[in-house]
N, C-alpha and C positions, 0 to 999 in steps of 0.2 A: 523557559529558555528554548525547548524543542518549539514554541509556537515562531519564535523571531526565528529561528531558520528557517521552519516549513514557509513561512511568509517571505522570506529572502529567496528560497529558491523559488517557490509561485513566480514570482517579480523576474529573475531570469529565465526561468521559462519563457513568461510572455513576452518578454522583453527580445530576447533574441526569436520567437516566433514573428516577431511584428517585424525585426530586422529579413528575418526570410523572405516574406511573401511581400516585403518593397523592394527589396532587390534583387530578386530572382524571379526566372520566367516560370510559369506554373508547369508543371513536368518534366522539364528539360534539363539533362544534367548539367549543372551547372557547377564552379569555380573545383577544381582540384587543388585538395589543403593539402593531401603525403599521405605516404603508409596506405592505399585505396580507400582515403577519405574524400567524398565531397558533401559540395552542398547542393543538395537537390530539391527543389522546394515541389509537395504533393498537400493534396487534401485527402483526408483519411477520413471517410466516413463510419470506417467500425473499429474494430478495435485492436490489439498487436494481431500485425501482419494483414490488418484487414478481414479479420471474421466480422462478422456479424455484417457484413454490407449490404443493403438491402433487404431486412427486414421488416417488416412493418406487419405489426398487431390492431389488428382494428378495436378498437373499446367502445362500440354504440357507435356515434357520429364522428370517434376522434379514432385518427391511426398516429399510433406508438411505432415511430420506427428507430431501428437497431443505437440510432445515433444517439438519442434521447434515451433510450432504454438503459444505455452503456452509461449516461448521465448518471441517471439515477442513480444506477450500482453505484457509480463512483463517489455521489453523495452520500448512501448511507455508509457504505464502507470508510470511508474520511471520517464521519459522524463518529463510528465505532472506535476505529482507531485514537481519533480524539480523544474522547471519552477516558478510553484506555489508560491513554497519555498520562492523561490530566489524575486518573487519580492513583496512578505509581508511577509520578516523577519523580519522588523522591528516594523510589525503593528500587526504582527499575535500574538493571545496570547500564552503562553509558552502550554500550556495542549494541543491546537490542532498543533503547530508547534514540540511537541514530538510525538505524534500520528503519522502526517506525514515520520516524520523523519523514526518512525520503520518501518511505513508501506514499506517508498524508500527503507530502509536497505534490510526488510527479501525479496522483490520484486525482487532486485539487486542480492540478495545473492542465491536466486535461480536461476534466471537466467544464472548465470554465470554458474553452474551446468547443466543449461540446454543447453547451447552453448559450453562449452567445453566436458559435459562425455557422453549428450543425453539424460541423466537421471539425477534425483535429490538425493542425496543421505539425506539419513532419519535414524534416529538411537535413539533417545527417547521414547520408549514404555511404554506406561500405561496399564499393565494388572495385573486386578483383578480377582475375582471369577465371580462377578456380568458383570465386563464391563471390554470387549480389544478394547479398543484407537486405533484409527490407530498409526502409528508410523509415528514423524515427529523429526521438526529439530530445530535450533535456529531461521532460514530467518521464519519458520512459527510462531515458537512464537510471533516475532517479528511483523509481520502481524497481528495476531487474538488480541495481548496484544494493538498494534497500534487501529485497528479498535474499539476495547471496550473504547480505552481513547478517540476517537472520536467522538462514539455516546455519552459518557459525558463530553466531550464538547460543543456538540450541544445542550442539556438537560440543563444544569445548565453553560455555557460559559457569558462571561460578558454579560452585558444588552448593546445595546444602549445608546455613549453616548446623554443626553437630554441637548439640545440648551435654552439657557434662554430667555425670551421674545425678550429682545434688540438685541440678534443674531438672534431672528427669524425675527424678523422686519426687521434688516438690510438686510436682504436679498429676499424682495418682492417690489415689482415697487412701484415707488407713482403714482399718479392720473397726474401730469404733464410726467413722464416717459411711458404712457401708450400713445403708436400712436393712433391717433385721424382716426375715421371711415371712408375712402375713396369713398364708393358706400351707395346706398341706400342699406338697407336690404331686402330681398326676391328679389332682383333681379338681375342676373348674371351679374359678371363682365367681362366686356369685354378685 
């Protein structure tokens, strides 16, 4: 089930990113939604807030730059998290197997921005008087709202379930089960 969401959200992602960059001009703030929301359509070559911008690692004849590097991570990270998924979906509680899920989604959903256009495209800005937002996306929401339901996950996530005596008992040797001493003590065995 977490794959149909993380696939639903990919699909909005792209889908309102490809709505951004045909209807808005590239940097210019554009249409005011409320609340010091617009939409501002950027290309994002690195990654939250624009780190990694221009780097580029040479490897012999080929230069790895920040864009493609940030791929990567974001491939194997999604890999991992997958992974994950997949083999405590049935165990994982719902609040941290939602978390995961946004985090593969917005992970994925940039990625693929980042191996098909080089860059990420970004277009939700929060600007006020007091504070301008960097400008992101839905794959980011999806990330920061993922990662916040995870640390309360980890904070308040179910307890340990507690073993009642007779399953604790069941499961430590008796006195006849315990192998009998072979060597004397304090002296090596040979």
């Amino acid at each position: 089930m977490f794959a149909f969401f993380a696939a639903l959200l990919i699909v909005v992602d792209q889908l309102t990113k490809f709505w951004a960059a045909s209807t808005f001009p590239l940097g210019s703030i554009g249409r005011y939604i409320g609340l010091g929301f617009y939409f501002t359509y950027v290309q994002n070559t690195g990654a939250a807030f624009g780190i990694f911008q221009g780097i580029n690692i040479p490897l012999g004849s080929f230069i790895l730059n920040g864009t493609r590097l940030l791929g990567l991570l974001s491939a194997t990270v999604s890999l991992f998290i997958f992974i994950y998924l997949w083999r405590h979906r049935k165990t994982m509680p719902l609040l941290q197997q939602s978390a995961l899920t946004l985090i593969l989604a917005g992970a994925l959903g940039n990625m693929i921005d980042r191996f098909r256009l080089s860059y990420v495209i970004d277009f939700i800005h929060f600007n006020t008087s007091f504070l301008n937002f960097p400008v992101f996306n839905v794959a980011d929401s999806c990330v920061v709202i993922g990662a916040g339901l995870l640390i309360i996950s980890s904070l308040f996530g179910h307890p340990k379930p507690q073993h009642s005596k007779s399953e604790s008992f069941a499961h430590t040797e008796t006195l006849e089960e315990v192998k009998p001493l072979t060597h004397e003590p304090n002296k090596p065995v040979s």
